[in-house]
C-alpha positions in Angstrom: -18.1 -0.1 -22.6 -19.0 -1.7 -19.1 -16.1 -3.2 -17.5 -15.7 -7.0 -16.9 -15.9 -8.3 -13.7 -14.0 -11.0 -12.1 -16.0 -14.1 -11.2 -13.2 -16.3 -10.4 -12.3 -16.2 -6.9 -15.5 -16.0 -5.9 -16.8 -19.1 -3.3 -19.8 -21.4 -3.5 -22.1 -19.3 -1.7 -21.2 -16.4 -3.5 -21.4 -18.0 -6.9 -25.1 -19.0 -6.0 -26.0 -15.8 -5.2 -24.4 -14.2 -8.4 -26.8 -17.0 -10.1 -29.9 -15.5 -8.0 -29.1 -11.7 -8.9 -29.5 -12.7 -12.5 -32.8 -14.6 -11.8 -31.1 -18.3 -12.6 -31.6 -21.6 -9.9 -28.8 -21.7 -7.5 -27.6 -24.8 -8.0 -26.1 -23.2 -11.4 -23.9 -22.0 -8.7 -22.6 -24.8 -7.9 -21.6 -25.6 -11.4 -19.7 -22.6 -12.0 -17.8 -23.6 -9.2 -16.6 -26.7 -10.2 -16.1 -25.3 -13.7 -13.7 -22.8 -12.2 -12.0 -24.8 -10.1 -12.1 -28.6 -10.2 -12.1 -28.3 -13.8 -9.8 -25.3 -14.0 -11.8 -23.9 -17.0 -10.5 -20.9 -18.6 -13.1 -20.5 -21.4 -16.8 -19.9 -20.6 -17.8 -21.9 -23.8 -16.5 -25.2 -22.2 -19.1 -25.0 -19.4 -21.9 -27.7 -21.0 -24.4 -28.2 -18.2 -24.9 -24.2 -18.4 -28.2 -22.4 -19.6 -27.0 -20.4 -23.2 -28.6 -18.0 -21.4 -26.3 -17.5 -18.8 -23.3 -18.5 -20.6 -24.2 -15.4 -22.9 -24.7 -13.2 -19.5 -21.1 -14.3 -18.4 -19.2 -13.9 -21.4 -20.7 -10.2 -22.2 -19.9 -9.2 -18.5 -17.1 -11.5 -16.4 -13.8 -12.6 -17.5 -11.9 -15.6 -16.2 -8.4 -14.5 -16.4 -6.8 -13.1 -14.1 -3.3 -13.8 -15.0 -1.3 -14.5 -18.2 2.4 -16.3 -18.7 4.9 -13.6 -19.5 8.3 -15.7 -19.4 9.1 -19.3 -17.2 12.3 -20.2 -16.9 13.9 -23.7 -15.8 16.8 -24.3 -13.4 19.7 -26.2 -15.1 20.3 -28.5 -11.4 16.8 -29.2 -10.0 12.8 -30.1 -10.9 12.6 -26.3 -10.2 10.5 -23.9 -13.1 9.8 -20.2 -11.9 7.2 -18.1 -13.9 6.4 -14.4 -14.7 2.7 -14.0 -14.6 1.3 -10.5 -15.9 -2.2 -9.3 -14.3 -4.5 -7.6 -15.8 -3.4 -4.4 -14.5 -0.1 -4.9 -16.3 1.7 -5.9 -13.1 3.9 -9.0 -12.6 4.2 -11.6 -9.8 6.4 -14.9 -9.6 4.9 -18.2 -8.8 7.8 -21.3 -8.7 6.9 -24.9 -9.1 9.4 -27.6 -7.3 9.6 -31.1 -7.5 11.2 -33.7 -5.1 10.5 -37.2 -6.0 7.3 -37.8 -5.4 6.2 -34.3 -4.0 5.1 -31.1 -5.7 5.5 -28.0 -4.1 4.0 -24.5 -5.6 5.1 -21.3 -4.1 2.2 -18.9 -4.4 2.5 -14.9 -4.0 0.1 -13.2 -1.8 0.9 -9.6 -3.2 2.5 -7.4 -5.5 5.9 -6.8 -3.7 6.1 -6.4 -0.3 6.1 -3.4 2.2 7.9 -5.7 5.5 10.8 -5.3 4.2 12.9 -7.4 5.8 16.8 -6.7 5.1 17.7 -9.8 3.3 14.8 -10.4 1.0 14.8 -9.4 -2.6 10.9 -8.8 -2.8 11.2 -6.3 0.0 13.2 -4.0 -2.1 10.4 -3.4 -4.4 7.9 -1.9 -1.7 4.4 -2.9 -1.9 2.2 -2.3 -5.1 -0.9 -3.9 -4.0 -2.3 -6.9 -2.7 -3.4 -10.1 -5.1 -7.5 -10.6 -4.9 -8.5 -14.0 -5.0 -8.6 -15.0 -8.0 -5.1 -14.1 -8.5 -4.0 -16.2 -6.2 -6.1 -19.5 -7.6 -4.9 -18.4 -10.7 -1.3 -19.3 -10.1 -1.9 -22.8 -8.9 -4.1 -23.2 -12.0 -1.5 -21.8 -14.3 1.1 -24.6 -12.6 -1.3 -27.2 -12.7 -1.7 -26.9 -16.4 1.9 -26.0 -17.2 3.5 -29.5 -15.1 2.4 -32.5 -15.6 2.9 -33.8 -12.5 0.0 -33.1 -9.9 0.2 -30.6 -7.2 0.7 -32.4 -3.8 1.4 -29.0 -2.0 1.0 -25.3 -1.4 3.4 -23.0 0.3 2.3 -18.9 0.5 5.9 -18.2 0.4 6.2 -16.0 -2.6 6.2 -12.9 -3.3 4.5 -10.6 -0.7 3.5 -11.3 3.4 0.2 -13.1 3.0 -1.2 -11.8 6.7 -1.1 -8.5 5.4 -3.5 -9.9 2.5 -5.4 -12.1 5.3 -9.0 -12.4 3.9 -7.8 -13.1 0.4 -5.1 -15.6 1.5 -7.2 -17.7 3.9 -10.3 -17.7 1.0 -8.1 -19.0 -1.5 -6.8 -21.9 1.3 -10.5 -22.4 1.7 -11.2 -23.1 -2.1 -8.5 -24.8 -2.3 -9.2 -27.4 0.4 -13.2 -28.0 -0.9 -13.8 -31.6 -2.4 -15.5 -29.3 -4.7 -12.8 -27.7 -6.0 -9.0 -28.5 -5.6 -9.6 -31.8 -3.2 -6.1 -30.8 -1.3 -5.9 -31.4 2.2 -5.5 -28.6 4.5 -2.1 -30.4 6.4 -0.6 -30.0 2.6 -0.8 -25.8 2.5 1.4 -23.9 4.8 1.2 -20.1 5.7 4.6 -18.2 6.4 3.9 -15.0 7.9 7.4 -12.6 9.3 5.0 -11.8 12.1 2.2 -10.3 11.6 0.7 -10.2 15.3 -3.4 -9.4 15.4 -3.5 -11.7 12.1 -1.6 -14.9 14.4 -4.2 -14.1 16.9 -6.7 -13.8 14.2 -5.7 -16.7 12.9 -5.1 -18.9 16.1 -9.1 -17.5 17.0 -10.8 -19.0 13.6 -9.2 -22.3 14.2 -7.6 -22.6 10.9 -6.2 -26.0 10.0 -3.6 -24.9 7.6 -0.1 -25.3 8.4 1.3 -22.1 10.2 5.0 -20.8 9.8 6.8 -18.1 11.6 9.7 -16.5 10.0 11.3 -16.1 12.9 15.6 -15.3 11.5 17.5 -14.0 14.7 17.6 -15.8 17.9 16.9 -12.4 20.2 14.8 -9.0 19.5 18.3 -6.7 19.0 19.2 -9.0 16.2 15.8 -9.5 14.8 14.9 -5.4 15.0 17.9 -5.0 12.3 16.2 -7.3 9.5 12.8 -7.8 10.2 11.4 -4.3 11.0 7.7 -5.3 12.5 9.5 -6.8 15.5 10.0 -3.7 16.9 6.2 -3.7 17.1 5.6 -7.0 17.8 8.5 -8.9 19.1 9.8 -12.4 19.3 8.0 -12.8 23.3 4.6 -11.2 21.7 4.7 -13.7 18.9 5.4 -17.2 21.4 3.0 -15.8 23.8 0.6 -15.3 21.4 1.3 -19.2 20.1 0.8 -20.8 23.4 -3.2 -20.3 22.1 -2.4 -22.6 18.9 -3.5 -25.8 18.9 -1.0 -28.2 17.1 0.0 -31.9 17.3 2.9 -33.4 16.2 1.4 -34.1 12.2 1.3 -30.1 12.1 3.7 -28.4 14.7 4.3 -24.5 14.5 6.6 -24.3 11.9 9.6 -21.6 12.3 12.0 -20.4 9.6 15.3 -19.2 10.5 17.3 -18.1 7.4 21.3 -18.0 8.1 23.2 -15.1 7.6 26.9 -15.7 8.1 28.6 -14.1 11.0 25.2 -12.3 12.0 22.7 -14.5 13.1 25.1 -18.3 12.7 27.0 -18.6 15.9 26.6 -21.0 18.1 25.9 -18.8 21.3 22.8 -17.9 18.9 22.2 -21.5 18.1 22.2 -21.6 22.3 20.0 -18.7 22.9 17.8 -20.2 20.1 17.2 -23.6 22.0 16.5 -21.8 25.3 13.5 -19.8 23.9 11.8 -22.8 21.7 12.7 -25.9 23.9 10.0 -27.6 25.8 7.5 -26.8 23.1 6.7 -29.3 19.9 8.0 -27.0 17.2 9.7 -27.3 13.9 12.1 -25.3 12.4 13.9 -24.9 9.2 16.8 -23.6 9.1 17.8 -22.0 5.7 21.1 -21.1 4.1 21.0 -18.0 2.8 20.0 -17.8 -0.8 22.2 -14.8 -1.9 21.3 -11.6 -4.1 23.0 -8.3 -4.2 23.5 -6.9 -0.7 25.6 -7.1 2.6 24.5 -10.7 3.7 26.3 -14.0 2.4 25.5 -17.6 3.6 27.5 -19.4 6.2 29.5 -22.3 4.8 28.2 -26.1 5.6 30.3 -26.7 8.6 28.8 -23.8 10.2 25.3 -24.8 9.5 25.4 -28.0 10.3 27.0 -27.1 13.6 24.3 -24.7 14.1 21.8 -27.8 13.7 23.4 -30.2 16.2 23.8 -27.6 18.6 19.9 -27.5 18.3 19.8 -31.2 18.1 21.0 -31.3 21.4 19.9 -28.6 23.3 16.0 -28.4 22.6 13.6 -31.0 23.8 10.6 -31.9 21.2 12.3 -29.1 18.8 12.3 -30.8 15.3 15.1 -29.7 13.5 15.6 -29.5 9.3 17.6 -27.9 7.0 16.0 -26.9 4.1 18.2 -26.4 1.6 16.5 -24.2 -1.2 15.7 -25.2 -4.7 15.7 -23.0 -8.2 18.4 -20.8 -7.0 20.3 -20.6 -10.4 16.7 -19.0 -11.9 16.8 -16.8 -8.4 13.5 -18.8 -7.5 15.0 -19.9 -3.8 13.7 -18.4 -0.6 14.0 -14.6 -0.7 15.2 -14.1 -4.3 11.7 -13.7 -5.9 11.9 -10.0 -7.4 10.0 -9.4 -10.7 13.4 -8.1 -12.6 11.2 -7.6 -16.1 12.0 -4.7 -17.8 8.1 -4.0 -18.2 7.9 -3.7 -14.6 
């Protein structure tokens, strides 16, 4: 039996072409296109404006799915919902949908665990499986979109997996999912977080991107940042703000950093010193976020410590934004670091 091939994920371009191979008009292209993702269909026979004809070629040789539910789960004090999704392969990703007011955010995976590693991250305890492919990663907004009711106002690729080291799939997806075409968001509404990733920044920086970037940046000096974020010993924190000057950013989209806080490691205030020295005089943003705990050696600093941390910052850092992000979902382990696919299938 021939094996099905995947046609979601594909673009515009590429759906027209697929249309060409199999000696159809173009513009039936198009149409797929929206099928797939302004109108988010999952069965072929849904597609009206389509010729029978090719309807029959897609349903004897494509498939559509890319990812099934396997369990969702709600938190008890928050808007948050995480879910299991099972690929075809018979692996599993998490994908967390969180609501504030008026705002929907969806945390999208980029791959199948992560090979970073960084020391306080639950995903980086699994190693890396493989990367997501594009239609994987639609996939998971699509399975939100249909699962909550309310609309999708944002995007953040802070799931499971570093999306740089998935670059080509990542920044396809974004693409799709800016197009009127398709999803209609804007590009000011999807943020990138990568721990790093240096020739994929430059990359990045090069193609003049419009998506929001974010630096996980964690410790306020290298020595500190070489114990939980391995790559900086390869490229390190000078590399990566060098590298940044190169950015083009205003103040609606500033170069986002993340700092998570690890009590008495990376929490003092000579770091929340040092920290203001190397940012200041740039417009930058950074989060700072409390720890969101799972089994290991690091614990989160209590609130007088944090916010101390902040106002320090406050202070000491010219056109440095400063925000503490405290995390949703973390009593369904869907907060900032704790995504791990614990499924006894896996």
């Amino acid at each position: 039996m021939t094996q099905k091939f995947l046609i979601k994920g594909m673009n515009e371009e590429e759906l027209k072409s697929f249309c060409k191979k199999l000696a159809f008009p173009t513009f039936h292209g198009e149409q797929l296109y929206r099928w797939l993702y302004q109108y988010k269909c999952h069965d072929i026979n849904q597609m009206k404006n389509i010729p029978k004809q090719l309807l029959s070629d897609l349903k004897e040789n494509t498939n559509l799915i890319t990812l099934v539910i396997e369990s969702q789960v709600e938190s008890k004090v928050d808007k948050t919902k995480k879910f299991l999704l099972k690929t075809i392969d018979s692996n599993f990703i998490e994908t967390v949908s969180m609501i504030e007011n008026k705002r929907h955010t969806v945390c999208i995976s980029s791959q199948i665990g992560c090979n970073v590693d960084c020391d306080f991250c639950a995903t980086g305890k699994m190693g890396i499986i493989r990367n997501l492919n594009v239609g994987e990663i639609i996939d998971q907004l699509i399975i939100i979109q249909n699962e909550v009711s309310m609309p999708v106002t944002n995007i953040v690729f802070m799931g499971m997996g570093e999306p740089f080291l998935n670059y080509s799939n990542v920044i396809k997806a974004c693409n799709i999912f800016c197009d009127s075409k398709a999803f209609n968001l804007s590009a000011k509404r999807i943020t990138i977080s990568t721990s790093g990733i240096l020739p994929k920044i430059k990359l990045y920086i090069k193609e003049q991107h419009k998506f929001k970037l974010a630096i996980s940046l964690n410790a306020s000096n290298d020595k500190l940042r070489d114990m939980i974020i391995p790559i900086n010993k390869k490229w390190n924190i000078q590399n990566l703000l060098s590298s940044l000057k190169k950015y083009k950013f205003n103040h609606a989209s500033p170069i986002m950093f993340e700092y998570v806080m690890l009590k008495n490691f990376n929490d003092q205030d000579e770091h929340a010193l040092e920290l203001s020295k190397l940012l200041s005089g740039s417009n930058y943003k950074i989060n700072l976020i409390p720890f969101n705990e799972i089994e290991g050696k690091y614990s989160r600093p209590n609130y007088e410590r944090i916010t101390s941390f902040a106002h320090i910052l406050d202070e000491h850092s010219s056109n440095l934004r400063v925000l503490v992000r405290w995390s949703k979902g973390e009593d369904i382990d869907a907060a900032c670091g704790q995504l791990v696919t614990k499924n006894e299938n896996c």
